[in-house]
N, C-alpha and C positions, 0 to 999 in steps of 0.2 A: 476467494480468488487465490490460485496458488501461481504467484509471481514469481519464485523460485524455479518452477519447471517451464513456465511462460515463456520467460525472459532469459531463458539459461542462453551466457554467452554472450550477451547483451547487456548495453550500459545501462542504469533508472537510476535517476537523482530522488533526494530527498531535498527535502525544504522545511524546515520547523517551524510551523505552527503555534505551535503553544510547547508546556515543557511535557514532552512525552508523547507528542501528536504531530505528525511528520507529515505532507502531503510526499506522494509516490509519483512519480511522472516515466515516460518513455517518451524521450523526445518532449515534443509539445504536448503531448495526449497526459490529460491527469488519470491516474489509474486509480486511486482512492485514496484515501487516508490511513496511514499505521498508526495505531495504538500500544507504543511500546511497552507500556506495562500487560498489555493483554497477549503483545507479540502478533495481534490480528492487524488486517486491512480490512476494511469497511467501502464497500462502492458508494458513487456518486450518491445511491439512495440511503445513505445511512445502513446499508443488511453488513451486519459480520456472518461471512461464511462459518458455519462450524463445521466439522470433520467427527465422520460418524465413528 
């Protein structure tokens, strides 16, 4: 999920989780979890998108 081109221009809060694992939101909607040492998001089903 590339939240950067999603949400361009638009607010998304973070929330931490644990040290290093942030929940993503837009508004009420959770959008997934960032893993800042990975720099990924991961969706609701645990997939980290990777980028070919």
């Amino acid at each position: 999920m590339n939240v950067s081109i999603t949400c361009v221009g638009e607010y998304v809060a973070l929330e931490e989780v644990d040290d290093g694992t942030w929940n993503v939101y837009f508004g009420p909607l959770l959008l997934g979890r960032l893993h800042e040492r990975l720099m990924r998001i991961e969706d609701a089903f645990g997939r980290i998108k990777r980028h070919r």
